[in-house]
N, C-alpha and C positions, 0 to 999 in steps of 0.2 A: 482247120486247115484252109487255106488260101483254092483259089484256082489252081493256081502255079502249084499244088503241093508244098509251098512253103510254109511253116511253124509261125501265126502273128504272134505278136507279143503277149496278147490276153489269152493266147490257148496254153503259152508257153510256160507261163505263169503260173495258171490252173494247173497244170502237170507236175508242176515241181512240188507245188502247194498239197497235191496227192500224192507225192512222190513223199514229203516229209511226213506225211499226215500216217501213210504204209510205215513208214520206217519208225514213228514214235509205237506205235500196236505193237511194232516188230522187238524195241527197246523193252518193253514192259512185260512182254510173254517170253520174252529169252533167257535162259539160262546163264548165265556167269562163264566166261570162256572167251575161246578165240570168234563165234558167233555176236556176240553179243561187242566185242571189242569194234567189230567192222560193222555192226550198225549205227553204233556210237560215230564213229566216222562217217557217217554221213551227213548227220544232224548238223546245224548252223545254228549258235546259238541269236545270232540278231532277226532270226523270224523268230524266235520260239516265244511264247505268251509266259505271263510270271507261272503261270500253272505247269505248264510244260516245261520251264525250267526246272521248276522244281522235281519233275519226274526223270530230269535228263542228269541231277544233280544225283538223285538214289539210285539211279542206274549205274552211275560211274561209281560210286560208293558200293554199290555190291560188288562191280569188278575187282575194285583194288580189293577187299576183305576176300576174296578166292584166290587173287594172285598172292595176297601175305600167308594166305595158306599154304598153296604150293610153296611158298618162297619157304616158309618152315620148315616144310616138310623135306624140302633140298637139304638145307643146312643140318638135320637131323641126319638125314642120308649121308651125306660126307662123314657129321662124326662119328657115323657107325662103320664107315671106310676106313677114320682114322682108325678105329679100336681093334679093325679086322688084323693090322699091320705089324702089332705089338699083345695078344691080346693079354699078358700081365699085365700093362700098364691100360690098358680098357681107355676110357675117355679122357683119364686126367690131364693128356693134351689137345684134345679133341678142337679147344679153345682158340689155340693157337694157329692151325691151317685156316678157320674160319674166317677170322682177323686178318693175317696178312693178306689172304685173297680178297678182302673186302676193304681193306685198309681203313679198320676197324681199331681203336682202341681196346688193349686187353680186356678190359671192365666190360666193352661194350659186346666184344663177341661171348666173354661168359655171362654175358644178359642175352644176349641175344640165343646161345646152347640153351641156358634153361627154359628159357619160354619154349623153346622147339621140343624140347626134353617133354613138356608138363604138357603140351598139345598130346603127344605121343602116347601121353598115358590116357588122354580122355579124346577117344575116338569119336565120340558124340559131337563132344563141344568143338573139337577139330573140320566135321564132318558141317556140321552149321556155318561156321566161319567158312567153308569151300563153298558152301552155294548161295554165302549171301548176305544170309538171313540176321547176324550179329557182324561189328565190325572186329578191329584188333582189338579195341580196348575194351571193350565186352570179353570177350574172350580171356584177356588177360585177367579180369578181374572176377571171371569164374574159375578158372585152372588155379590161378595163387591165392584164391580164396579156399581151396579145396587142396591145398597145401598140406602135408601131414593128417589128413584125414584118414579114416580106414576107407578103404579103395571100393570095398561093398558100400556103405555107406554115399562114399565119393558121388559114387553111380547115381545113385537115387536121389540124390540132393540136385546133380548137375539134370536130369532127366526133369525134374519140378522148375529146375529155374529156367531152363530151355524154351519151358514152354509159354515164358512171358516175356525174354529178353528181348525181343522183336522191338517190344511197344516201349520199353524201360530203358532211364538212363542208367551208366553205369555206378550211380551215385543207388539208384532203384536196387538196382541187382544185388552191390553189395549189404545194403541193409537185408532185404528179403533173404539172401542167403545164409547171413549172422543168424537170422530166425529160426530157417529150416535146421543147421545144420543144431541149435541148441534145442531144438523140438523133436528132433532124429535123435539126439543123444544129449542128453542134459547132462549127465556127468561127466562126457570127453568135456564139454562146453567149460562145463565149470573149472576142470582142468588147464587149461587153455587160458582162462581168464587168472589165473592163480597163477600159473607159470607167466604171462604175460607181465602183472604187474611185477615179477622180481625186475623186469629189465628197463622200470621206470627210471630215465636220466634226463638230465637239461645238459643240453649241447649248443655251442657258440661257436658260429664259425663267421669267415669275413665273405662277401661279396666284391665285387671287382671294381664298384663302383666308390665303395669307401665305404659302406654301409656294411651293417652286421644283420645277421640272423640269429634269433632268438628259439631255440627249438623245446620245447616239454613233449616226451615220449612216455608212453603206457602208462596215462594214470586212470586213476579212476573214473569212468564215466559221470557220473552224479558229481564229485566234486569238479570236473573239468566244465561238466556243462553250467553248473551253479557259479563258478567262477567267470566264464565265459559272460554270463547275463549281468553280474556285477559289472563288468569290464563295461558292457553296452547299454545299462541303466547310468553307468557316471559321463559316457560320450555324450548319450542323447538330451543327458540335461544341458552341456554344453553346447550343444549342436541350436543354438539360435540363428536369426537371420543376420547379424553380425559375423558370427563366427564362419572365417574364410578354409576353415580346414575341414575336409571332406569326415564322414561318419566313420572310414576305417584309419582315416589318420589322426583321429581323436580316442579313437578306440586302443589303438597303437602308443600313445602316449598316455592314454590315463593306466595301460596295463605298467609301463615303466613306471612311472609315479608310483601305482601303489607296491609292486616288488623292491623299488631303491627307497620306499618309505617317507616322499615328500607329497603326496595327495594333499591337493588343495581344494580341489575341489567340491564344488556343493555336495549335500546327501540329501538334496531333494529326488522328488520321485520315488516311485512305489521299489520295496524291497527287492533284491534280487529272487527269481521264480522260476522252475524251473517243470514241465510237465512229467507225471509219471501216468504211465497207460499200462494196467497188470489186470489181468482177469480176476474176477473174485474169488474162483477155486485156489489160482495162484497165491492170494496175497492168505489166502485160510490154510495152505499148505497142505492141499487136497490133489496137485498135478504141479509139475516143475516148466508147466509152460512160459515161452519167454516173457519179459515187460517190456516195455516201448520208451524210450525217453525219445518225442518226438525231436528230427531234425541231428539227433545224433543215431539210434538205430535201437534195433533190438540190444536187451541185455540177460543175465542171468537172470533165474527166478530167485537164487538168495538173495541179488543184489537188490532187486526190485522190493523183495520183504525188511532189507535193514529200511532200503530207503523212508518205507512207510514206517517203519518202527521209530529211525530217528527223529525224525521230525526237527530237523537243527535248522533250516531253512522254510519260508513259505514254500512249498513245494502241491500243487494242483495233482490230483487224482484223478481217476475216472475208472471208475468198477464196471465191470461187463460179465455178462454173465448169458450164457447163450445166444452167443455174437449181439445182445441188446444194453445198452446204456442204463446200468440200474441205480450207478449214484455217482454224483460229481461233489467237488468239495477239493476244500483247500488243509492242509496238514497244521495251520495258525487259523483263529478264531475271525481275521479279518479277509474275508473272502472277495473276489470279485465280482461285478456286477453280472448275476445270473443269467442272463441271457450270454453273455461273451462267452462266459465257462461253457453256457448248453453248446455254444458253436465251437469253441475251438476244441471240448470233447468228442464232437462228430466228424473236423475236420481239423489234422494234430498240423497239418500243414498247408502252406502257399497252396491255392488250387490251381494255378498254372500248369502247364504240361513238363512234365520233367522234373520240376521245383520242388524241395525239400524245406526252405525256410521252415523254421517252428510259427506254428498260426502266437505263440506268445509275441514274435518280436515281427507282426506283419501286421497291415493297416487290416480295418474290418471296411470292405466294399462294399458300398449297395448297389448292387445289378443293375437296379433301375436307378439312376441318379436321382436324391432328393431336389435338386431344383425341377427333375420331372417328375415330381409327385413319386417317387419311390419313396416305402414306408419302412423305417427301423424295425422290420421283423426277420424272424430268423430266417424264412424263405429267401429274402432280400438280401442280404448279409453272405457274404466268404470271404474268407482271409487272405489277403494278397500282399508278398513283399513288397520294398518300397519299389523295384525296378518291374516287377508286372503288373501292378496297378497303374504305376504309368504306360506299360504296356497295354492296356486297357483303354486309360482315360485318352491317351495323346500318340497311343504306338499303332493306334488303326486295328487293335485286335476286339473280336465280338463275343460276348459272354453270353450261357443261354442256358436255364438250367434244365437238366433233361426228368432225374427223379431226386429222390433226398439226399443217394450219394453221386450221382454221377452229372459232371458238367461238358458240355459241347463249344468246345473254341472255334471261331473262325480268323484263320490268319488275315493280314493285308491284300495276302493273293486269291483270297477266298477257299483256302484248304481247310477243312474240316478236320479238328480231333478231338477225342475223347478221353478227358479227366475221370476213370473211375475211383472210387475213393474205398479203398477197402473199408466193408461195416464192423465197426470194432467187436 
């Protein structure tokens, strides 16, 4: 302060600069609500640092996942008003007031009922979503995962996945929960898969643009994923430096080539190959625990024993046997170069955060760059798709390995996370 009691500009400055400094503490320890709505109102995002943004960014993201809570939980309320009204006819137009108050397409308010419906049944997962901690699409994808399940079960499945959806994308969630729910119950599982494939169809419908969609529904895992790699061993041999069309519009056309049956293209490059990851009790038919085809998810334990029994494709293995790596190998006599197999059996995928890619169709990194004297060993080495290796190489992001499974990213803005790698 001045003589005069007046505010100069450098004290006024520092004030506000503590005033924001209060209000982010205030952002990060607050609750989800009307609290935390009016701290958020004070923030100015052109002082805030990339760090600060990004805690201003999870803040706002917790709010809306507690207000699509409540907002559910309205829309549930109502159609339980509607049912009160008529109640032989219960919900069946519950739909309807939804909609028109919302002016709402029919489709969209009975999507919008049942998500409010499936909350309702799982208080847990509902109760997460209010404070925060998962957003909607989380959420969605543990309630309509947990679809027709037995409701005891339900429970204890959604209890185990809770407690790592925080960290996991929704892509995480649903594989890990495929797992749980065939390792809580191996026969509903296999059920489940057996009823699924009666309702395998190909569907064709148009786009607005003039273009068509191509769809294949509930096939077989193994063959879709097997087919998948052919599709993406015939792109990448055409994918030269001439060739001006992107790897998923090569991809896209060599699948049309070989279904209308004009494939021209080369058959250079290694066979199509697809991983199977089955414990060794599993594949001996000692426990029904699930198999892993990485980058598609958990599968059945019968499915996992045809697969090793057929042998119709090169298909990579990897035997485990109290959570340790006891044998790797390929299902054909021409194997690959022992070191890639020791890696991409340790690590079934992309080690980026979030990332799923299969480590089969992802480059092999070396941590320390070989023009810095980094050495082709397997501590050196992880598998990264093609968009996080350049995330890596040219995207500003810092790679640092912590132990054998687990890797420590550092963003552009210098935020720290943690890649742990489940030990097989």
């Amino acid at each position: 302060m001045t003589s005069t009691g007046v505010l100069n500009l450098s004290d006024r400055g520092c004030t506000l600069l503590e005033q924001m400094f209060d209000t982010l503490e205030a952002v990060e320890s607050t609750a989800p609500g009307a609290d935390l709505a009016f701290e958020l109102e004070k923030l100015d995002r052109e002082s805030l640092s990339g760090e600060e943004l990004v805690g201003l960014m999870k803040a706002r993201s917790r709010l809306i996942a507690h207000l699509q809570a409540e907002f559910y939980a309205d829309v549930k309320a109502v159609a339980d008003a509607v049912a009160k009204v008529d109640p032989d006819l219960g919900y069946e137009y519950a739909a309807d007031e939804i909609g028109v108050a919302l002016t709402w397409t029919r489709r969209a308010a009975e999507a919008g009922f049942e998500l409010a419906w499936e909350l309702d049944q799982h208080p847990q997962i509902q109760a997460v979503l209010r404070e925060g901690r998962i957003d909607l699409a989380k959420a969605k994808t543990i309630v309509f995962g947990l679809t027709g399940v037995d409701p005891e079960v339900a429970r204890k499945v959604a209890d185990q996945i809770l407690e790592r959806a925080e960290r996991q994308t929704t892509g995480q969630i649903r594989a890990r929960l495929a797992k749980l729910l065939i390792t809580v119950d191996p026969d509903a599982a296999a059920d489940r898969y057996q009823a699924g494939l009666k309702d395998r169809k190909v569907v064709l419908d148009p786009n607005q643009d003039g273009t068509a969609n191509l769809h294949l529904y509930h096939l077989p895992p193994d063959q879709a994923a097997l087919a998948f790699d052919r599709i993406d061993q015939h792109a990448r041999v055409l994918a030269t430096g001439e060739e001006p069309r992107t790897l998923d519009q090569l991809r896209s056309d060599v699948a049309l080539d070989l279904l209308v049956g004009c494939l021209q293209h080369s058959e250079r490059g290694r066979k199509p190959i697809v991983d199977l990851r089955v414990d060794l009790t599993t594949l001996l038919g000692l426990d029904e625990n699930p198999g892993e085809i990485p980058g598609y998810g958990p599968i059945i334990a019968d499915l996992a024993r045809q697969i090793a029994e057929q042998q119709k494709s090169q298909w990579r293995f990897t035997a485990i046997d109290d959570h340790q790596i006891v044998m790797t190998g390929t299902t054909r006599r021409r194997p690959s170069r022992p070191q890639r197999r020791r890696i991409e059996a340790r690590h079934p995928s992309c080690v980026f955060p979030g990332c799923r890619m299969p480590s089969t169709h992802a480059d092999f990194d070396h941590r320390t760059r070989w023009a810095d004297g980094g050495k082709t060993e397997d501590h050196n080495l992880a598998p990264l798709c093609d968009h996080n290796h350049g995330s890596k190489d040219r995207g500003g992001w810092h790679l640092e390995l912590v132990d054998l499974h687990t890797y420590k990213w550092t963003s552009p803005l210098g935020l720290k996370y943690l890649v742990e790698i489940e030990p097989p």
